[in-house]
Every structure is written in C-alpha cells, then in structure tokens.
C-alpha positions as CSV (number, residue, x, y, z in Angstrom):
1,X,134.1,219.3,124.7
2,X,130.6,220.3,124.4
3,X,128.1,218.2,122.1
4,X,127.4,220.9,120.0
5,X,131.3,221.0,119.5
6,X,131.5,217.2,118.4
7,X,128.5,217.9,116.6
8,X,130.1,220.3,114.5
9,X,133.6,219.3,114.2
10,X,135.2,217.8,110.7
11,X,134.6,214.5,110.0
12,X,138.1,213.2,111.4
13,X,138.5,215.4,113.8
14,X,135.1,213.8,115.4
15,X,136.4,210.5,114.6
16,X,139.7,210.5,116.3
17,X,137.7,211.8,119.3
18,X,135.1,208.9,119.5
19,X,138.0,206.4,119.0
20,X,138.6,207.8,122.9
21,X,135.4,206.6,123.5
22,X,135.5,202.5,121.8
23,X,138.5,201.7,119.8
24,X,137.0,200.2,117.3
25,X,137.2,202.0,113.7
26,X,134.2,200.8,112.2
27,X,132.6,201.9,115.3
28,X,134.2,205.5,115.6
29,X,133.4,205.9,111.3
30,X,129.6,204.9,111.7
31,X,129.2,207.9,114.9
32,X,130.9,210.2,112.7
33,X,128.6,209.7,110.1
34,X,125.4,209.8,112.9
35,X,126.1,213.0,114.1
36,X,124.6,215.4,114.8
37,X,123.4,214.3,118.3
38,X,120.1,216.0,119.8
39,X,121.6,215.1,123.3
40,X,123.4,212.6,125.6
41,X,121.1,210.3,125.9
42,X,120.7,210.0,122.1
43,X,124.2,209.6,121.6
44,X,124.5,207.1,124.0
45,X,121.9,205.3,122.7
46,X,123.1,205.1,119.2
47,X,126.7,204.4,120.2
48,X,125.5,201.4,122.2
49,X,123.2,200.7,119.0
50,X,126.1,200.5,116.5
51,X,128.3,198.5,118.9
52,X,125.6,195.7,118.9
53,X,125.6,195.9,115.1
54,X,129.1,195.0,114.7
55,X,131.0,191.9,114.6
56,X,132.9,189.8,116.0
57,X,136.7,191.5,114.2
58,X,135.5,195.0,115.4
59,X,134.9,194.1,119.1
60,X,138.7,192.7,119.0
61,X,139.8,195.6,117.7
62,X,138.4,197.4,120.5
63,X,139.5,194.9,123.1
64,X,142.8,195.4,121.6
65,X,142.7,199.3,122.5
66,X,142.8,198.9,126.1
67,X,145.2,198.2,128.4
68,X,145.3,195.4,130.6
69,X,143.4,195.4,134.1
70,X,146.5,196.1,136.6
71,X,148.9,197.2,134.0
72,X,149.8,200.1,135.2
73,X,147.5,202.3,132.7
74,X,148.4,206.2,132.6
75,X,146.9,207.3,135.2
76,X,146.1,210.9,134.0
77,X,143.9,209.2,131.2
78,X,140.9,207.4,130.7
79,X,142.0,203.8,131.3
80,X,143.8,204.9,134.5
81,X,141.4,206.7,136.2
82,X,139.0,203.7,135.5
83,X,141.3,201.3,137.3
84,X,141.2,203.4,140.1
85,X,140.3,200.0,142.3
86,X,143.6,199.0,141.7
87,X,145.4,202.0,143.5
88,X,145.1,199.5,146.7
89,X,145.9,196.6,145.7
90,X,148.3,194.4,147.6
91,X,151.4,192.6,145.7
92,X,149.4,189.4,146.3
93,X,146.2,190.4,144.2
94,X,148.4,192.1,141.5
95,X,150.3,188.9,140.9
96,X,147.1,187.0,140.8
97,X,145.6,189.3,138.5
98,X,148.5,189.2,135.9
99,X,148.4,185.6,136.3
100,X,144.8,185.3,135.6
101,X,144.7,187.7,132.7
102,X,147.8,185.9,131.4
103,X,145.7,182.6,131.4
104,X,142.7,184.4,130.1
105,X,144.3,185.9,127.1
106,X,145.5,182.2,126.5
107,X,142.3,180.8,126.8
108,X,140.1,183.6,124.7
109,X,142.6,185.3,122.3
110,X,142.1,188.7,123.5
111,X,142.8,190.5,127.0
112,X,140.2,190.7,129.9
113,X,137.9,193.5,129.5
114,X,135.7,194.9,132.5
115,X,133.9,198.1,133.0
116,X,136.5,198.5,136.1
117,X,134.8,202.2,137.1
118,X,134.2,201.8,140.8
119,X,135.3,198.3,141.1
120,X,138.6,197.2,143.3
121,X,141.1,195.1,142.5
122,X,139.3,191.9,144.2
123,X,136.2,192.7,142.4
124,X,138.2,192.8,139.0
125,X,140.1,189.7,139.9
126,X,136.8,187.7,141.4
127,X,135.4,188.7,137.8
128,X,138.0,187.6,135.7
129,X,138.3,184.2,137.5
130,X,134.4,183.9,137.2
131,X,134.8,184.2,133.5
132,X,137.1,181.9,132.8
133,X,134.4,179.3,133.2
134,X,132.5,180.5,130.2
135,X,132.9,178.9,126.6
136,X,134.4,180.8,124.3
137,X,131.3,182.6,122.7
138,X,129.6,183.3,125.9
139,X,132.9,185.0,126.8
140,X,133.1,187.2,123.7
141,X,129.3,188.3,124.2
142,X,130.0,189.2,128.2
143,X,133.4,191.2,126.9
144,X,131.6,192.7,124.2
145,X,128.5,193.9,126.8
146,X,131.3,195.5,129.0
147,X,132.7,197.1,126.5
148,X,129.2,198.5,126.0
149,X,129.0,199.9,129.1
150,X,132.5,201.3,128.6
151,X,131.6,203.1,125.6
152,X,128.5,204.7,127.5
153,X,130.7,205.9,130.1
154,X,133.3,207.9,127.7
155,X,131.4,209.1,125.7
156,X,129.6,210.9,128.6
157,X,133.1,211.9,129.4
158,X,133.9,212.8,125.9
159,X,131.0,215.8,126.3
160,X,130.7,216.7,130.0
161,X,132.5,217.1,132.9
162,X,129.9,216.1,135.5
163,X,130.4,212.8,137.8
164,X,129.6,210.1,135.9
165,X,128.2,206.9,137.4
166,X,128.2,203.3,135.8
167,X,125.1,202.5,134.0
C-alpha cells in the first residue's frame, strides 16, 4: 500500500489497516483521525507520539494482539517473519522459552513482548529472563517501549516494500 493510499482510504478501512501495525484500538482510531501523512517519517513519528499518550489498558490490548515469542506465529505474516530468530532454535531453547514466557505472563499479567526483528532465539530468551528482574511498572514501561519500536517497524511495512531495519 502506498501512503497516499492509506491517506486516502475511508475511515475504517485505514483503521483496520493500522490495527496491523499496534493492536491497540484507541491507538489505530487516533491515526485514522491524523491522517493525512506528509511522509514516513511523519507517520512514524506521530504513531510513536500517540502510543506514548496512551495508557496503561491500551498497551494491554496491544500486548494482547501478538502472539507469543516461539509460538509458532504464521509464518507468512507479520509476527512470523519477525520471529525469524527462532527458525533455529534447538528443542532445548524452545522449551526454555515457553517456560520463561509461562512464568512471565504469571508474574506481569500479560505475555512477553520484544521487538524480535533480527534477534535469535537466545537473544529473545536472554531478554526475557533479564526482565524478569524488573518490578512490575518498570516492566510495563520496557514492554510498552518495544512495542514502540514494533509499531515503527509495521507501519514502515504497512506503506513500503523496501528492507526495513530496526530503529
């Protein structure tokens, strides 16, 4: 899709596209009504804007749109491709990492969420483990920044096909 296409697009049509992007509704509702986007860069920019400007309820619901790291996401969509790192991961990691985000979601109330776009398996699973050390509230703002940088990713996705590196 070009950005001259999401641009122009009816309000839900462009909505149901952004929710690709952050699942979030509040989130996906406030782009929609931003549009149109001069650029990329501006888009990027005021998605990343409105994330920080929501709460708490609106980053679970966002959370709550992924799947879990080593889940075996589609791997023809989004999620999938983004968990490439786990394409060689050995039955020993994978079994740690459901353990881990099995404790994590027990500990925090929500599932793990990384930017895992060029990250392997080990990485993931050294991250999640990491984590686990941080206080509840500390933990919500490190998911939420990750999420962040997921949204900045897609929605570069959402209007281009070039390579795409993490910001």
């Amino acid at each position: 899709m070009q950005l001259s296409e999401l641009n122009a697009c009816e309000p839900a049509a462009a909505g149901r596209r952004l929710l690709q992007c952050c699942g979030s509704t509040r989130w996906a509702q406030l782009m929609t009504g931003a549009r149109p986007f001069a650029d990329l860069k501006t888009m990027i920019a005021r998605g990343e804007a409105i994330w920080d400007s929501l709460d708490a309820g609106d980053w679970l619901e966002a959370f709550a749109a992924h799947p879990q790291i080593g889940a075996g996401a589609d791997s023809r969509g989004w999620s999938g491709r983004e968990q490439a790192g786990m394409a060689d991961a050995g039955d020993g990691t994978r079994r740690r990492l459901a353990e881990a985000n099995a404790a994590y979601a027990s500990r925090f109330g929500y599932i793990f969420i990384i930017c895992a776009t060029g990250r392997t398996a080990g990485e993931m699973l050294e991250a999640l483990e990491q984590r686990m050390q941080n206080d509840p509230g500390s933990e919500l703002g490190v998911a939420a920044g990750e999420q962040r940088r997921i949204i900045a990713l897609r929605l570069a996705k959402l209007v281009t096909t070039e390579q795409v590196t993490t910001p």
